[in-house]
Predicted model as a PDB file, atoms N, CA, C, CB and O in Angstrom, pLDDT in the B-factor column:
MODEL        1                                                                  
ATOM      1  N   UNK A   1     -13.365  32.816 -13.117  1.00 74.00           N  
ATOM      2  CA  UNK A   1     -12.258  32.678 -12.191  1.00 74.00           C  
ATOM      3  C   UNK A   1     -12.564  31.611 -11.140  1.00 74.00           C  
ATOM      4  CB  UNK A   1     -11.955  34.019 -11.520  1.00 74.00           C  
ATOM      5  O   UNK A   1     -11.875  30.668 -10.751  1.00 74.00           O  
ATOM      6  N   UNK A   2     -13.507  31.925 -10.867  1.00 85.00           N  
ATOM      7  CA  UNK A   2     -14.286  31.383  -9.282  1.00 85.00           C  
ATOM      8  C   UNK A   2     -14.357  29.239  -9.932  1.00 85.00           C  
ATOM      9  CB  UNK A   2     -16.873  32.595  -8.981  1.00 85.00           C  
ATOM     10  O   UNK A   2     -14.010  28.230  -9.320  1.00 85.00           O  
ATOM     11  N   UNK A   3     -14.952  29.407 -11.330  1.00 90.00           N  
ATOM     12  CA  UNK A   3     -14.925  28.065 -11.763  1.00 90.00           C  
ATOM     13  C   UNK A   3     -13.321  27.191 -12.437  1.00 90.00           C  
ATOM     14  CB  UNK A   3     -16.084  28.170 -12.886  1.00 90.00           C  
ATOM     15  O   UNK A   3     -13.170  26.006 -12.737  1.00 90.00           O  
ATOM     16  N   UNK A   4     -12.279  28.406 -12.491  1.00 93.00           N  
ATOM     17  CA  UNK A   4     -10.979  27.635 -13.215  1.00 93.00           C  
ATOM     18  C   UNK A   4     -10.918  26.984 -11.595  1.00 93.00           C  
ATOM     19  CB  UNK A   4      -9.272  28.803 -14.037  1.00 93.00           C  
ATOM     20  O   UNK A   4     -10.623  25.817 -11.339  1.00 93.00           O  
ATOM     21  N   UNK A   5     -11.266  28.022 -10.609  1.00 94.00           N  
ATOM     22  CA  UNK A   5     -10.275  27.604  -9.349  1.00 94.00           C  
ATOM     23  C   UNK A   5     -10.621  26.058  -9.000  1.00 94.00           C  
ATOM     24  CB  UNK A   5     -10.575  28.658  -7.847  1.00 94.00           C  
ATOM     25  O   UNK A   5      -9.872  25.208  -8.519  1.00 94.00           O  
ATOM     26  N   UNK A   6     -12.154  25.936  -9.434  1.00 94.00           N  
ATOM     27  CA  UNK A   6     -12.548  24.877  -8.618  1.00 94.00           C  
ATOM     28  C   UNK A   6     -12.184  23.513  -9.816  1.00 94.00           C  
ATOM     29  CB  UNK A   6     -14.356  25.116  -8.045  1.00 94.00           C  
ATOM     30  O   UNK A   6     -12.082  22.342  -9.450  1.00 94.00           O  
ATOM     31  N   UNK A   7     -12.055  23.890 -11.009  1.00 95.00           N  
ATOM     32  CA  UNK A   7     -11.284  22.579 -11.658  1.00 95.00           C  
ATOM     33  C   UNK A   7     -10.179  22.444 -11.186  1.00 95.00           C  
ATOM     34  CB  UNK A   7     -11.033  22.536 -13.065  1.00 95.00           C  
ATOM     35  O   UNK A   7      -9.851  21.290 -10.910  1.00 95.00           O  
ATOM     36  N   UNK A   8      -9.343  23.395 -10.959  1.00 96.00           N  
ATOM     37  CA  UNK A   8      -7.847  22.896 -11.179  1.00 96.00           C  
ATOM     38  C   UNK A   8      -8.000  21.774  -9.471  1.00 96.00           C  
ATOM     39  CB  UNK A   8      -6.274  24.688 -11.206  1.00 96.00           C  
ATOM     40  O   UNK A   8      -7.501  20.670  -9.257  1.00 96.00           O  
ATOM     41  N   UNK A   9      -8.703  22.471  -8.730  1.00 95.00           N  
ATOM     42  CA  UNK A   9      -8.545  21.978  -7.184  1.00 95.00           C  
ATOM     43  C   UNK A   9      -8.859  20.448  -7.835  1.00 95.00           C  
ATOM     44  CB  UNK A   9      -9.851  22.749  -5.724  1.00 95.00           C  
ATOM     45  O   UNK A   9      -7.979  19.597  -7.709  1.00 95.00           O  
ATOM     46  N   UNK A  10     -10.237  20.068  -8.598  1.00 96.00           N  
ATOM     47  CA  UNK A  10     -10.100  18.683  -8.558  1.00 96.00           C  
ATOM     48  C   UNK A  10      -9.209  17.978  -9.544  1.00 96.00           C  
ATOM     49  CB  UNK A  10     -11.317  18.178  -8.666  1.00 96.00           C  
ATOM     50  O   UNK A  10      -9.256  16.752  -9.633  1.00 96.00           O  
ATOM     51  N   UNK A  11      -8.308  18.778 -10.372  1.00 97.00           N  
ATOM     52  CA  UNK A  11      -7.437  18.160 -11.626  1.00 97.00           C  
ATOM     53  C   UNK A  11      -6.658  17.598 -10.483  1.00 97.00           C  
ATOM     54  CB  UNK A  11      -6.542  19.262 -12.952  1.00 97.00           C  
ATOM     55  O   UNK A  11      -6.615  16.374 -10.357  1.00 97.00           O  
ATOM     56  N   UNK A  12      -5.872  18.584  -9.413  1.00 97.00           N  
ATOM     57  CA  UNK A  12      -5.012  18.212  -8.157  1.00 97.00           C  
ATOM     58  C   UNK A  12      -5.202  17.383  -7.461  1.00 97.00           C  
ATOM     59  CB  UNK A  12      -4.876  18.937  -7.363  1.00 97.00           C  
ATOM     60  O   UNK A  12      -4.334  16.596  -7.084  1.00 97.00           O  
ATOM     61  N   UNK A  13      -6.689  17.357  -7.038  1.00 97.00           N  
ATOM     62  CA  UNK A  13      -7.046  15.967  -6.152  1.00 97.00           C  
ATOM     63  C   UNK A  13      -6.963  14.949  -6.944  1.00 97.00           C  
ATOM     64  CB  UNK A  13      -8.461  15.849  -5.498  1.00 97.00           C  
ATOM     65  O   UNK A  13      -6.051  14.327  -6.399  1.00 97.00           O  
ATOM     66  N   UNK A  14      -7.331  14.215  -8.028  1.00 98.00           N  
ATOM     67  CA  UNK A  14      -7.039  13.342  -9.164  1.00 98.00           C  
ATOM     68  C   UNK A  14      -5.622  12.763  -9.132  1.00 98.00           C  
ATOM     69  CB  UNK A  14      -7.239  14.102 -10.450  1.00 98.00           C  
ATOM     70  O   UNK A  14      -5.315  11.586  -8.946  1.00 98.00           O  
ATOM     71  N   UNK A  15      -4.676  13.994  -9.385  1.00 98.00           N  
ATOM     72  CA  UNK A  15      -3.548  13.607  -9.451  1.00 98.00           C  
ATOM     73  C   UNK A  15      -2.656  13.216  -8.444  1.00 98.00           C  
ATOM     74  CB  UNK A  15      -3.146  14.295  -9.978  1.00 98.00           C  
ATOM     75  O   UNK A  15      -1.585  12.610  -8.481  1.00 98.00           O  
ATOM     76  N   UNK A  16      -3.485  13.806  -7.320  1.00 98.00           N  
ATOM     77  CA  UNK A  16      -2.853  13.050  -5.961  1.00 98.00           C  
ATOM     78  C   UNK A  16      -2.866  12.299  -5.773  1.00 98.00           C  
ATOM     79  CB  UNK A  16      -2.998  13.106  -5.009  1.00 98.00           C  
ATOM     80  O   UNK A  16      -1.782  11.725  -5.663  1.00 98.00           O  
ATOM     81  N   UNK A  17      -4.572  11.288  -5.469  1.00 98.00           N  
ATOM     82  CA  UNK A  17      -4.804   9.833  -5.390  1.00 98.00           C  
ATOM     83  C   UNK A  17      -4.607   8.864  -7.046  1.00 98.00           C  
ATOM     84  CB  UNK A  17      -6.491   9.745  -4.746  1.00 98.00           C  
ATOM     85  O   UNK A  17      -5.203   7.815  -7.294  1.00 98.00           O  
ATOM     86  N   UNK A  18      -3.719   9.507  -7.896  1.00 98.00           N  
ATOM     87  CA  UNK A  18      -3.687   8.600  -9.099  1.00 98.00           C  
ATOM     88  C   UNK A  18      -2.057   8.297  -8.169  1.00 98.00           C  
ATOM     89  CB  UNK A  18      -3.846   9.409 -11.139  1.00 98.00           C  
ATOM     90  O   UNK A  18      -1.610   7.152  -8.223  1.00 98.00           O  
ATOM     91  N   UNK A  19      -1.453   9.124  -7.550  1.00 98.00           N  
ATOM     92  CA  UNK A  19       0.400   8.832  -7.371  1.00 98.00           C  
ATOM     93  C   UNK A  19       0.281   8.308  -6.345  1.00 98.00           C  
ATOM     94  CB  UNK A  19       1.637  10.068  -7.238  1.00 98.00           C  
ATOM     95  O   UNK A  19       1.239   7.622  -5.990  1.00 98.00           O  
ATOM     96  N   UNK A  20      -1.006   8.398  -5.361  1.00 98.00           N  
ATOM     97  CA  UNK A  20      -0.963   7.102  -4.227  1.00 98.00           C  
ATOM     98  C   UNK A  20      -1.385   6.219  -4.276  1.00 98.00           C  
ATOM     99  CB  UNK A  20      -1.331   7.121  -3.214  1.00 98.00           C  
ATOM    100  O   UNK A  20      -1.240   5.421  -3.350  1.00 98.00           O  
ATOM    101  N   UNK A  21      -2.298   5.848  -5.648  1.00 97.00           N  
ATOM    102  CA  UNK A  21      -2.440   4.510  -5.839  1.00 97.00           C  
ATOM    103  C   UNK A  21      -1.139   3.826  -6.700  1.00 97.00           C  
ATOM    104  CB  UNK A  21      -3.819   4.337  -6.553  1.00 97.00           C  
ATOM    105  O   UNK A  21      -0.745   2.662  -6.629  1.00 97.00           O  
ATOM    106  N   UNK A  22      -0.641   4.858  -7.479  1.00 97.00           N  
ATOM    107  CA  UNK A  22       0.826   4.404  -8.005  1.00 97.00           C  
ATOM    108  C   UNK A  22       1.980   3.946  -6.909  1.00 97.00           C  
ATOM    109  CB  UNK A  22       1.465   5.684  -8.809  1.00 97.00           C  
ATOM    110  O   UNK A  22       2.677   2.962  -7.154  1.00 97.00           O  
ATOM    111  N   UNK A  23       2.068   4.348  -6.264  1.00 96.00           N  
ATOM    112  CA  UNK A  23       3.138   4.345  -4.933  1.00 96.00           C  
ATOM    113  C   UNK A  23       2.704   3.033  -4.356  1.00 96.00           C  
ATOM    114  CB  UNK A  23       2.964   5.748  -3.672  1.00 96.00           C  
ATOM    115  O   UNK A  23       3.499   2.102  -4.224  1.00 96.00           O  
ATOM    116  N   UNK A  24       1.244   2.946  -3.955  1.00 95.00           N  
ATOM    117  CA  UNK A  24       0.846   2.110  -3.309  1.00 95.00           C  
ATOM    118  C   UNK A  24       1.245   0.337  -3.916  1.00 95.00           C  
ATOM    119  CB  UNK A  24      -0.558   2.584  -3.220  1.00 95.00           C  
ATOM    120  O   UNK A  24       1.667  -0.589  -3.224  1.00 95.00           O  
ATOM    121  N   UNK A  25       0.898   0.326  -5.564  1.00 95.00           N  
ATOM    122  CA  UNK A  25       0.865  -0.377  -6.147  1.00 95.00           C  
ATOM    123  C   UNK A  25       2.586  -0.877  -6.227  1.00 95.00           C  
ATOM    124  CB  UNK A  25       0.053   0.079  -7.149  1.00 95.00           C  
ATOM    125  O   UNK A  25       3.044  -1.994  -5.987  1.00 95.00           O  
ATOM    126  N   UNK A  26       3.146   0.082  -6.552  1.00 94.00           N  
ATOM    127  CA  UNK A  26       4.729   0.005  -6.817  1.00 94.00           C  
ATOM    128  C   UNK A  26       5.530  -0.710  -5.279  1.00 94.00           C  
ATOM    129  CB  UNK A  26       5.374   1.888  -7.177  1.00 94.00           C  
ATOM    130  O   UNK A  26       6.526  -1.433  -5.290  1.00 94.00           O  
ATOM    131  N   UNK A  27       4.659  -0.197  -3.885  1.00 91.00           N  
ATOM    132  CA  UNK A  27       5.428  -1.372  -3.149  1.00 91.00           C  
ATOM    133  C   UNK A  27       4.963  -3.057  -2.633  1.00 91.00           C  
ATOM    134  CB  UNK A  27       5.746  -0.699  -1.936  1.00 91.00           C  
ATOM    135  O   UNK A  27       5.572  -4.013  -2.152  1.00 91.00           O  
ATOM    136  N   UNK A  28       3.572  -2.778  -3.036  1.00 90.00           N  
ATOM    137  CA  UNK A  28       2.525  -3.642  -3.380  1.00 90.00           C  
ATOM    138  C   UNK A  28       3.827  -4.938  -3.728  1.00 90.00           C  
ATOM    139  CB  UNK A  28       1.310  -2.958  -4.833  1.00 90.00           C  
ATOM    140  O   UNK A  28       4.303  -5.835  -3.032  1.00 90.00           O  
ATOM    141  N   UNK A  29       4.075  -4.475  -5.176  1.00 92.00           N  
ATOM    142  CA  UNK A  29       5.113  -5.444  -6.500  1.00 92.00           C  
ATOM    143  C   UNK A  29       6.503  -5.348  -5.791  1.00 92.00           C  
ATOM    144  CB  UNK A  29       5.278  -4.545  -8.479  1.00 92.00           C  
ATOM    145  O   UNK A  29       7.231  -6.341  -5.800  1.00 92.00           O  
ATOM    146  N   UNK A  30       6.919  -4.141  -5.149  1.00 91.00           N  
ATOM    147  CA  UNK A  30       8.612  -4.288  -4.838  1.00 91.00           C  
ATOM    148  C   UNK A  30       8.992  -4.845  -3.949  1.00 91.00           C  
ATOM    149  CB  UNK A  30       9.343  -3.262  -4.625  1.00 91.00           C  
ATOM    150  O   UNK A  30      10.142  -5.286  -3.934  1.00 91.00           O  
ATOM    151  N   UNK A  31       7.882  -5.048  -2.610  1.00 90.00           N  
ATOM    152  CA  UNK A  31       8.065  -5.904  -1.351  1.00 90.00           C  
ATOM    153  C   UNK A  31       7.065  -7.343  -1.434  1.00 90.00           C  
ATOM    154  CB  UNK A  31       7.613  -4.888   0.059  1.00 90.00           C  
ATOM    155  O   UNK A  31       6.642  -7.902  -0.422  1.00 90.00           O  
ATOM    156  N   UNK A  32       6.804  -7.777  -2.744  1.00 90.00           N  
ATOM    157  CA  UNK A  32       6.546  -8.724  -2.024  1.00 90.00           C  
ATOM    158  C   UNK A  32       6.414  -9.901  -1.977  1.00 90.00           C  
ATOM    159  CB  UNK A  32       6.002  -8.577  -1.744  1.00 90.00           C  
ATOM    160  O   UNK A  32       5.299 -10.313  -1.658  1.00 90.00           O  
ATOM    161  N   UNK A  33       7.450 -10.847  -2.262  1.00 88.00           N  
ATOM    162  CA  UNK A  33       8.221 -11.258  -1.699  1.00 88.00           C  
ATOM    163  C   UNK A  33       8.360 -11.301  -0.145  1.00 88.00           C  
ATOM    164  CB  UNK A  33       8.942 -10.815  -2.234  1.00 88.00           C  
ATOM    165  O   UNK A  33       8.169 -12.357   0.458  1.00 88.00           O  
ATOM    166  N   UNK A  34       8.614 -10.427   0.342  1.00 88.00           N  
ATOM    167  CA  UNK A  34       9.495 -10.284   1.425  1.00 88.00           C  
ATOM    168  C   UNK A  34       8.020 -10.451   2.262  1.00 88.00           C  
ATOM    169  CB  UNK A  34      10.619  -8.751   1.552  1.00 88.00           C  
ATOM    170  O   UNK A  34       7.986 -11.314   3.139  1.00 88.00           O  
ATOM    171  N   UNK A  35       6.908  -9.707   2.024  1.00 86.00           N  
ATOM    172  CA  UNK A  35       5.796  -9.554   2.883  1.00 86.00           C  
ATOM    173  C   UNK A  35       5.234 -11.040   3.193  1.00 86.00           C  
ATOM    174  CB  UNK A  35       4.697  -8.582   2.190  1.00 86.00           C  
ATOM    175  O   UNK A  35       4.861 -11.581   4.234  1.00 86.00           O  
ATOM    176  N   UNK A  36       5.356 -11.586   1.495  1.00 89.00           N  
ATOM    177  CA  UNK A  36       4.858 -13.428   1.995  1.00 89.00           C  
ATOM    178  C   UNK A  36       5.883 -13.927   2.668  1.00 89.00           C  
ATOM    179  CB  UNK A  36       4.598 -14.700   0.671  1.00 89.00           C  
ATOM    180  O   UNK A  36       5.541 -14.983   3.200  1.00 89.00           O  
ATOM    181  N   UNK A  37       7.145 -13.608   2.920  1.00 90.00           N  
ATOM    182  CA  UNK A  37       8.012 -14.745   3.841  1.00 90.00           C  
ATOM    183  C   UNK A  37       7.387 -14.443   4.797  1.00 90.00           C  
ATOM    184  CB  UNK A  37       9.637 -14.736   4.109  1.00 90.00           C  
ATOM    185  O   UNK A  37       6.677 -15.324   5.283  1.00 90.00           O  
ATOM    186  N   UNK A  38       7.413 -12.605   5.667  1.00 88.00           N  
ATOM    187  CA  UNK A  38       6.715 -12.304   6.439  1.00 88.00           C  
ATOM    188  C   UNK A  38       5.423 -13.149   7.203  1.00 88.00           C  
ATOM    189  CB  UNK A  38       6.502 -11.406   5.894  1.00 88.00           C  
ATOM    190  O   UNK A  38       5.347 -13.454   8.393  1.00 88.00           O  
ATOM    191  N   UNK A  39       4.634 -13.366   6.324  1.00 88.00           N  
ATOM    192  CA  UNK A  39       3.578 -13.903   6.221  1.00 88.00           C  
ATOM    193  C   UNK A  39       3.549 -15.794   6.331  1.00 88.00           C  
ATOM    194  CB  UNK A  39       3.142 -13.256   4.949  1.00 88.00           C  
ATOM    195  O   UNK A  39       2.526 -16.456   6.507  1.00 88.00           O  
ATOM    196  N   UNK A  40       4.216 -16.056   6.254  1.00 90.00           N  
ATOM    197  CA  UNK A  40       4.787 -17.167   6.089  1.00 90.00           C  
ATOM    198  C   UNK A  40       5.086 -17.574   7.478  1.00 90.00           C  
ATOM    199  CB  UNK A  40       5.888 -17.086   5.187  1.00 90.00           C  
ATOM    200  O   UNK A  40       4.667 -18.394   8.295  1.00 90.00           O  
ATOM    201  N   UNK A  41       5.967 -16.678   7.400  1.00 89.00           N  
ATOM    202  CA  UNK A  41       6.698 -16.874   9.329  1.00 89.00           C  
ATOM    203  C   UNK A  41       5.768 -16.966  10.272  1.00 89.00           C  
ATOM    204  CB  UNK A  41       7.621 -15.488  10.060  1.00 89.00           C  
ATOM    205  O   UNK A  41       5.596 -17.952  10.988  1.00 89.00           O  
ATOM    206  N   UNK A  42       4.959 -15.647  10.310  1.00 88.00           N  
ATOM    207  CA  UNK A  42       4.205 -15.698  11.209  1.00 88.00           C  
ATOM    208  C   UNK A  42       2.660 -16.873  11.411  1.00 88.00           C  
ATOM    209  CB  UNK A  42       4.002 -14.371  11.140  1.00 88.00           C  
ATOM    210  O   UNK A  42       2.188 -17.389  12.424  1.00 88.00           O  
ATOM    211  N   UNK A  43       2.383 -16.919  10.454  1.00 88.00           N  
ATOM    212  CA  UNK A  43       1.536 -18.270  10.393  1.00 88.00           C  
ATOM    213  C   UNK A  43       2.027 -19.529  10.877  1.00 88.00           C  
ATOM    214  CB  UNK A  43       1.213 -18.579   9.089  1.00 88.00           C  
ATOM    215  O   UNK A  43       1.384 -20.369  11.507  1.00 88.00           O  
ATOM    216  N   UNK A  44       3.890 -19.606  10.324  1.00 85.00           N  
ATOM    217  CA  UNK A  44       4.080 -21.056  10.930  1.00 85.00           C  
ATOM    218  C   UNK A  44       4.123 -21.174  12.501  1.00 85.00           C  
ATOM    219  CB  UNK A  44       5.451 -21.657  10.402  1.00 85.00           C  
ATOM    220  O   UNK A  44       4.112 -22.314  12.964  1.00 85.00           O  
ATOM    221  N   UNK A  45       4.186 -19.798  13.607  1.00 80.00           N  
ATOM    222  CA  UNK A  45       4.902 -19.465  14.428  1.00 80.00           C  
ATOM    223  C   UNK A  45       3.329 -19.529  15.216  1.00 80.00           C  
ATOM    224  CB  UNK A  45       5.975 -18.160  14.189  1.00 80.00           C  
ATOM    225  O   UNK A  45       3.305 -19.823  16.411  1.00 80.00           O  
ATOM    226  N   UNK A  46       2.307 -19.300  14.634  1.00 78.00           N  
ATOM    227  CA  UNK A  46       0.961 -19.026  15.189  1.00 78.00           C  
ATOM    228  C   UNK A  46       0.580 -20.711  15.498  1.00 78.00           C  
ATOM    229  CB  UNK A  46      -0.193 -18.078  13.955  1.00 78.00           C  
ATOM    230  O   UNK A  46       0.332 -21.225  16.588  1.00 78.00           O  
ATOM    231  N   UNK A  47       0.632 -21.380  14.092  1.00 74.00           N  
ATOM    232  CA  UNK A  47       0.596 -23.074  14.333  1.00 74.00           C  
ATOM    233  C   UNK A  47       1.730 -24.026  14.954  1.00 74.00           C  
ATOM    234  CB  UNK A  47       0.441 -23.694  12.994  1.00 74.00           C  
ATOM    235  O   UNK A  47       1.845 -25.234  14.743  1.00 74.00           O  
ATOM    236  N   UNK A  48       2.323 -23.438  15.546  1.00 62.00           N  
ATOM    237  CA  UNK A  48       3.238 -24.317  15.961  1.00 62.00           C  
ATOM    238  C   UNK A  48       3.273 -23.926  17.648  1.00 62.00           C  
ATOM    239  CB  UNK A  48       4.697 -24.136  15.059  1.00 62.00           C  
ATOM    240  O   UNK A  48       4.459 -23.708  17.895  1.00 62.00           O  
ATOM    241  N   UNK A  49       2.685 -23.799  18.552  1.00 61.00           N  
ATOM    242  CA  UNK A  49       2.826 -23.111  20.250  1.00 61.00           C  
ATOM    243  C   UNK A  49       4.150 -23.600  20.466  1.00 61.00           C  
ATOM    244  CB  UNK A  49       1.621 -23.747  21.670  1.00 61.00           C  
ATOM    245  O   UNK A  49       4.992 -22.716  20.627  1.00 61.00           O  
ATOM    246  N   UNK A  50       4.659 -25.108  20.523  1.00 62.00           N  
ATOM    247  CA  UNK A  50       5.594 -25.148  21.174  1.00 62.00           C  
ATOM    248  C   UNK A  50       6.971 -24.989  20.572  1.00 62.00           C  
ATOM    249  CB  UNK A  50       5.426 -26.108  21.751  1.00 62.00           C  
ATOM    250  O   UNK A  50       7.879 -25.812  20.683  1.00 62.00           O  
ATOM    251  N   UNK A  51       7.019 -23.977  20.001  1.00 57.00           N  
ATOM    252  CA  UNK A  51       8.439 -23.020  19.509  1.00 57.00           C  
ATOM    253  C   UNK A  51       8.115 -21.710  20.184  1.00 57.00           C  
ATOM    254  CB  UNK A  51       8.668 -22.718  17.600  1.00 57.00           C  
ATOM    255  O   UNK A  51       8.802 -20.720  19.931  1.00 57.00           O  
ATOM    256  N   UNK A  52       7.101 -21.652  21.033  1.00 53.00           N  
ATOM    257  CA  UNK A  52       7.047 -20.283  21.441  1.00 53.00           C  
ATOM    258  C   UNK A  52       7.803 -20.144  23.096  1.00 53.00           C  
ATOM    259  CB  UNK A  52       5.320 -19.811  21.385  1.00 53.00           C  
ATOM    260  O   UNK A  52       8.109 -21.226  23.597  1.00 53.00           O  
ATOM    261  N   UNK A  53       7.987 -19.363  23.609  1.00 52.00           N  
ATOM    262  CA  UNK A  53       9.199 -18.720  24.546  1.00 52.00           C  
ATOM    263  C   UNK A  53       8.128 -18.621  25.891  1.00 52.00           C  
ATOM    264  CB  UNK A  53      10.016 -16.874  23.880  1.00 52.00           C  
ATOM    265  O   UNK A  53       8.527 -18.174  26.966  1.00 52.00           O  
TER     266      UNK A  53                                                      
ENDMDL                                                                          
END                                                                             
């Protein structure tokens, strides 16, 4: 008993960090795009002082 409990606990932990590296990965690919414009912007905005306010 004492040993199903302690597999299933790590089958669970497994399957947790397998769906947050899935998740992770999935916005990784769905944002990005958007993260390099992000990224983009702010670099040109860092090299450029006199556009700044």
């Amino acid at each position: 008993m004492k040993q199903t409990t302690k597999l299933n606990t790590i089958r669970s932990g497994i399957v947790v960090i397998g769906a947050l590296a899935f998740g992770y990965l999935n916005f990784q690919l769905g944002f990005k795009p958007f993260l390099e414009q992000a990224q983009e912007t702010l670099q040109k905005s860092d090299s450029d002082p006199s556009q700044q306010n």
